[in-house]
N, C-alpha and C positions, 0 to 999 in steps of 0.2 A: 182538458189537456190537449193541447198539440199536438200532431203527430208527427211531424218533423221541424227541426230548427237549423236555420240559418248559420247557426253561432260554429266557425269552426276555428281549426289552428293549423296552421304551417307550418313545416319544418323544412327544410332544406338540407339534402345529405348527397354528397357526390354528383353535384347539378340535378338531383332531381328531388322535384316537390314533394312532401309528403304532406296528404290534407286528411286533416282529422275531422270527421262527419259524427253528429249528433242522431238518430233517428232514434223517435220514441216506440217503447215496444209495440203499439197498437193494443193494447189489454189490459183492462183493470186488474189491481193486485187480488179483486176479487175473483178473478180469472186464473190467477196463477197457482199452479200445484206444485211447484216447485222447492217448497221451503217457506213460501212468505206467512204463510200461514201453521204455526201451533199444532203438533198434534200428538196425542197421547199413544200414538199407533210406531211403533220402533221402525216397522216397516216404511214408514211416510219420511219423506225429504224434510219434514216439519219438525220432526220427533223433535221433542225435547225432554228432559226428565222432571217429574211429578211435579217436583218440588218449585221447579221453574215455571211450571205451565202456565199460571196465570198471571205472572209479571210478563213471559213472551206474549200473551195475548192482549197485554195491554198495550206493548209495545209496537205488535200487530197494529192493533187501532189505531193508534198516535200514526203509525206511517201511511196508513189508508187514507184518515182525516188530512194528514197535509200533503199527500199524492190530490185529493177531492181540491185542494184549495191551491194547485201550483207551486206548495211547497216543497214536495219532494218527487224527484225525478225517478223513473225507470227508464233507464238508456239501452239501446244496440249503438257501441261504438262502429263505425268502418274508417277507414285508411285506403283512404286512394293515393296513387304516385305518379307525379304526370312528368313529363319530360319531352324534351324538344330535342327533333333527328332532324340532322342539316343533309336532305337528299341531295345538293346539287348546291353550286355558286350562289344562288336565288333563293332557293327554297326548305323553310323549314317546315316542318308537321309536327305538329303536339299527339306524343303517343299517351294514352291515360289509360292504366289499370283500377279499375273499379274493385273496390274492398278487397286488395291482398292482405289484409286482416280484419279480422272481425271477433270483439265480443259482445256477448251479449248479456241484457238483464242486469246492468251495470245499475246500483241505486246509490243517491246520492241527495243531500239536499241543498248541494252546490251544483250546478252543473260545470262551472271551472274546474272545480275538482275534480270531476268525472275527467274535462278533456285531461287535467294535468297527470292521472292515474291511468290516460290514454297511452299519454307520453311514456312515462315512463316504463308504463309494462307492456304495452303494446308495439311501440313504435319498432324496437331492434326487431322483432320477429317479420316487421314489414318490408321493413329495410332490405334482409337476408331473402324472403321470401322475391322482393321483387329483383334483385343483382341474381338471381336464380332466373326469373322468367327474363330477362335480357340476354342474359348467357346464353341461355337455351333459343332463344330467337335468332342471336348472331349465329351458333351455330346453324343454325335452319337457312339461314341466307347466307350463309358461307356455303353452302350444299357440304 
């Protein structure tokens, strides 16, 4: 498995770009304690109840095996926003905010899906988040 992919999407909101970034978590699900894994322990992110436990562990393996074979993805979504300041007559500068949103541990056996689930639940909070850091910048150079 990769650790990062190429594959992004753009969106365009109020002239500025919004780029939807792919980065693989860097860790086997054998790595993860977070829930991917089954566990009889109520305490654990895993828990599942008795009854369940060894259909979730089959299902467990099924996404191991096709995570092993590029079938199934574990994602870190990020959202950068880039945008262009016209300093003068002449000159413009591309400002870029680097991941004003970020999820992560996103799993998917689509990675389209993954960006499309980007969009739609991630995007407004990046959106909002970055017309925040502008504002707060104009004011900072407004003195």
């Amino acid at each position: 498995m990769s650790e990062f992919t190429d594959l992004t999407t753009a969106v365009v909101h109020n002239n500025i770009t919004y780029t939807i970034r792919l980065g693989w978590t860097g860790f086997s699900p054998l790595d993860n304690d977070d829930g991917f894994w089954p566990s009889n322990d109520p305490e654990d992110p895993g828990y599942v109840l008795p009854q369940h436990y060894e259909q979730a562990c089959q299902q467990a393996r099924q996404r191991y095996t096709a995570w092993s074979n590029d079938e199934w993805y574990f994602a870190d979504v990020h959202i950068d926003a880039t945008m262009t300041v016209k300093l003068d007559l002449y000159t413009d500068r591309q400002v870029i905010f680097t991941s004003v949103a970020i999820i992560g541990g996103v799993e998917s056996d689509d990675i389209e899906n993954i960006c499309c689930l980007a969009t739609v639940g991630l995007l407004p909070n990046a959106i909002e988040y970055t017309e925040q850091l502008i504002n707060n910048m104009a004011t900072l150079i407004r003195g």
